[in-house]
C-alpha positions as CSV (number, residue, x, y, z in Angstrom):
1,X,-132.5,-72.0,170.9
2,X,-129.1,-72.4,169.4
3,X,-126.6,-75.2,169.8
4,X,-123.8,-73.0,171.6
5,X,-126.4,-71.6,174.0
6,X,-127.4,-75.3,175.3
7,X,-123.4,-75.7,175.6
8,X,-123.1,-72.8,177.5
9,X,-126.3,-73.4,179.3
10,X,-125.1,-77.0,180.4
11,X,-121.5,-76.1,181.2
12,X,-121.5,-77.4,184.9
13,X,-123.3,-80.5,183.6
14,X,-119.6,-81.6,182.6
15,X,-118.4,-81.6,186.3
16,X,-120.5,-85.0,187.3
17,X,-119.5,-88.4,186.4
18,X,-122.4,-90.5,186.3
19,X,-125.4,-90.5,184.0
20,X,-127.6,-90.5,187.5
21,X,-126.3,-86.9,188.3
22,X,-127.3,-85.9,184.7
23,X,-130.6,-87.4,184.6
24,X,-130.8,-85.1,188.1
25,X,-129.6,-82.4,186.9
26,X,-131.9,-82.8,184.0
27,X,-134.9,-83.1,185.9
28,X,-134.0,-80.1,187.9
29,X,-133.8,-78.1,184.5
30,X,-137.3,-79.2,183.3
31,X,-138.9,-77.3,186.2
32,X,-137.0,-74.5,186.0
33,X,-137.2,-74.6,182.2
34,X,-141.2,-75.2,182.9
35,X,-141.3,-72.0,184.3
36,X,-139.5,-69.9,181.9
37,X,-141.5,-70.9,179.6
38,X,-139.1,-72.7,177.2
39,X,-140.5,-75.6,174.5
40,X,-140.5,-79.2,174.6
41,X,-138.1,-79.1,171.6
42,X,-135.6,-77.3,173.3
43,X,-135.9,-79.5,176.7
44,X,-135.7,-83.0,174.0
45,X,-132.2,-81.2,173.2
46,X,-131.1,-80.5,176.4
47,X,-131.4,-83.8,177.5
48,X,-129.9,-85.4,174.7
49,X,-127.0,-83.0,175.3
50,X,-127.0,-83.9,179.3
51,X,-126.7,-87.9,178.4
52,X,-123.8,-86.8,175.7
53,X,-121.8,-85.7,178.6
54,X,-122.9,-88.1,181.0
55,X,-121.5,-90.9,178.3
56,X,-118.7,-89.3,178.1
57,X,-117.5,-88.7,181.9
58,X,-118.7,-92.4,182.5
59,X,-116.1,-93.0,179.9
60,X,-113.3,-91.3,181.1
61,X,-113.6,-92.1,184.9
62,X,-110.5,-91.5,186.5
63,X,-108.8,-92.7,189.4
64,X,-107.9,-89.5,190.6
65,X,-110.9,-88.3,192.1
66,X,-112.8,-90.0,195.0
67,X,-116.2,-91.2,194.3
68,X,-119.5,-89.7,195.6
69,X,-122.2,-91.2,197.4
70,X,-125.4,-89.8,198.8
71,X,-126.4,-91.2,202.1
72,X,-129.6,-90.6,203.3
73,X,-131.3,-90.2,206.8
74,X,-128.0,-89.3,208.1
75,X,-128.6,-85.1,208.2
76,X,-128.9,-85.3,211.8
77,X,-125.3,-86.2,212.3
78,X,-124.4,-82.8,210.8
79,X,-126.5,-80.5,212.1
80,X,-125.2,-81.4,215.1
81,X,-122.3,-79.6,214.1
82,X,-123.9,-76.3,213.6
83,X,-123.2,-73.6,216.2
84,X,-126.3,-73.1,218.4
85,X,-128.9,-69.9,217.1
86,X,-129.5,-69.7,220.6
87,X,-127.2,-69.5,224.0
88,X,-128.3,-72.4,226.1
89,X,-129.4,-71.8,229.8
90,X,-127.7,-71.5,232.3
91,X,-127.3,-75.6,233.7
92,X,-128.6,-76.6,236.8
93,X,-126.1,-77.4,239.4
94,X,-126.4,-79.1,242.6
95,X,-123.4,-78.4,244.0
96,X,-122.0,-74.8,243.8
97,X,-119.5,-73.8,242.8
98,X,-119.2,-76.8,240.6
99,X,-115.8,-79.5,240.7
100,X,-114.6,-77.0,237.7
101,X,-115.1,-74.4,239.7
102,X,-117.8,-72.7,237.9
103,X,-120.5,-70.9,239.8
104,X,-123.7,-69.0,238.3
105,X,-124.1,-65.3,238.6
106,X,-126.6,-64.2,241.3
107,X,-130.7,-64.3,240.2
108,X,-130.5,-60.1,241.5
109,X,-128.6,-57.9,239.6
110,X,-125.6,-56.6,242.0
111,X,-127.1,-52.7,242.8
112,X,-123.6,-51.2,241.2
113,X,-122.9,-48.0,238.8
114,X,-121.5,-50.6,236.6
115,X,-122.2,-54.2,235.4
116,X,-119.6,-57.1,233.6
117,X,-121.9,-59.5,231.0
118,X,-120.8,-63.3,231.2
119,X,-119.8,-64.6,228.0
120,X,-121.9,-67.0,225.2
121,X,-120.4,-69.9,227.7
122,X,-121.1,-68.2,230.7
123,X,-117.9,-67.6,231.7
124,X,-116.8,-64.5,233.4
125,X,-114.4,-62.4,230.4
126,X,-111.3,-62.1,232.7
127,X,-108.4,-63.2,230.8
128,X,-104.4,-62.8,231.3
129,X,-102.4,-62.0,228.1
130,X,-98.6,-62.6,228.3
131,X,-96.0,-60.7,226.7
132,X,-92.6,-61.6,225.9
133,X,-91.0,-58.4,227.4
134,X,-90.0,-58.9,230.7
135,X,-91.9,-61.2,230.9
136,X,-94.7,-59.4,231.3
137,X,-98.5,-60.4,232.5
138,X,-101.9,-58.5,232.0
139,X,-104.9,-58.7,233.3
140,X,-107.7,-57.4,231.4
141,X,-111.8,-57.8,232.6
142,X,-114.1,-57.2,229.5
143,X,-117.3,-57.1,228.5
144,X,-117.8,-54.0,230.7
145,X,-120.9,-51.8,230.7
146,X,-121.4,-48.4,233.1
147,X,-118.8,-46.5,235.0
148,X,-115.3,-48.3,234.3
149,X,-113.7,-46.1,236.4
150,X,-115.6,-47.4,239.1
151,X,-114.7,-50.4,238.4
152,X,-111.2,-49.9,238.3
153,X,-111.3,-47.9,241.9
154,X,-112.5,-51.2,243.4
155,X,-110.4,-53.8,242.0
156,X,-107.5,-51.8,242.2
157,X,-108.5,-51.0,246.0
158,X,-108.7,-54.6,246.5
159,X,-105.9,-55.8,244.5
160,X,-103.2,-53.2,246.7
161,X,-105.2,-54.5,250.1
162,X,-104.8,-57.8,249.3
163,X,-100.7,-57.7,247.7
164,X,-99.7,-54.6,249.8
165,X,-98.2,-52.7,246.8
166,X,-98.9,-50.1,244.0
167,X,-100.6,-51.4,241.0
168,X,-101.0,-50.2,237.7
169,X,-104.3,-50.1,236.0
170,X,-106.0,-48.9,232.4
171,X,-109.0,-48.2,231.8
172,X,-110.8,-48.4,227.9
173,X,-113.4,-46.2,227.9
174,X,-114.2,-46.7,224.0
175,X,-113.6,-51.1,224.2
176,X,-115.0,-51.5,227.6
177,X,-111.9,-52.9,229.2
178,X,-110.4,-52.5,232.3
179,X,-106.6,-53.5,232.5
180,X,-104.4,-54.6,235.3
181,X,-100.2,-55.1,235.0
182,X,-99.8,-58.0,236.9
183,X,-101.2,-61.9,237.0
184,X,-104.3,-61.2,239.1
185,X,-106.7,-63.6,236.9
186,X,-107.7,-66.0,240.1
187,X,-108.5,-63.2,242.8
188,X,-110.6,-60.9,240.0
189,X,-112.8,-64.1,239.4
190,X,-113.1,-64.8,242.8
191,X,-114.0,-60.9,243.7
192,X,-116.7,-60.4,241.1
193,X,-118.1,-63.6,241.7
194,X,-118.9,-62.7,245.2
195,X,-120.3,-59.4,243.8
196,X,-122.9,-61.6,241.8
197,X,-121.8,-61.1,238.4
């Protein structure tokens, strides 16, 4: 094995500090070395060269970089961080709806030609979007599967019983959105939520 090949071999060697890291980083290149089959006299150079370099940032340590140090037993405080592979339950409330205001969808599916999913926090996807123009509100329900045209016809029926005036309304076929021009976030929620969704 040539001398430029070990240099080049080793290059990332260069980027740790102490001689501990090198001796690591050593012992992780015996195995793998191990297994490709390389000689004894090429791992004896190796690790001379890994030492070399190790000397040598030991040496020049500088002030500018913050210094490592591996903590064990302490994983658990990041994984804890991780989103969840999983959606949670739904939790168990006593009191419904609860002080937030939250309430579960019904156990039976509501017997109608179309149906609107809760989102990964089990929230109903009703939102309100403000534009500058005007101003103007929006309110859009997502997260829509079957006949949104049916669901338009009933929320907008309810909607112009309820306000007593024309209301405009979109429907996106291809996103699965229905939209309604107007701030109408409060009495949507309250609507599908005693349709059981």
């Amino acid at each position: 094995m040539a001398a430029s090949a070990i240099k080049a071999s080793f290059s990332r060697i260069v980027c740790y500090k102490t001689s501990q890291h090198a001796s690591r980083i050593v012992a992780q290149r015996r195995i793998s070395n191990s297994v490709a089959g390389k000689t004894e006299n090429d791992e004896q150079k190796v690790e001379k060269l890994a030492l070399e370099h190790s000397e040598v940032w030991a040496a020049k340590k500088s002030t500018l970089y913050t210094e490592v140090e591996e903590v064990k037993d302490r994983w658990h405080f990041v994984e804890r961080l991780f989103p969840l592979p999983v959606i949670p339950k739904f939790p168990q409330q006593k009191e419904i709806p609860s002080p937030a205001g939250w309430i579960p969808p019904a156990e039976l599916t509501p017997d109608l030609p179309y149906f609107i999913s809760r989102t990964k926090n089990h929230m109903l996807p009703v939102y309100l979007k403000k534009e500058i123009r005007g101003p103007r509100f929006l309110t859009t329900v997502r997260l829509v599967e079957g006949n949104l045209w049916a669901l338009e016809k009933d929320l907008k029926e309810h909607l112009e019983r309820k306000y007593e005036k024309e209301i405009t309304s979109q429907v996106h076929e291809v996103v699965g959105y229905v939209r309604f021009k107007g701030d109408y976030v409060e009495d949507v929620k309250k609507w599908l939520y005693e349709k059981g969704f």
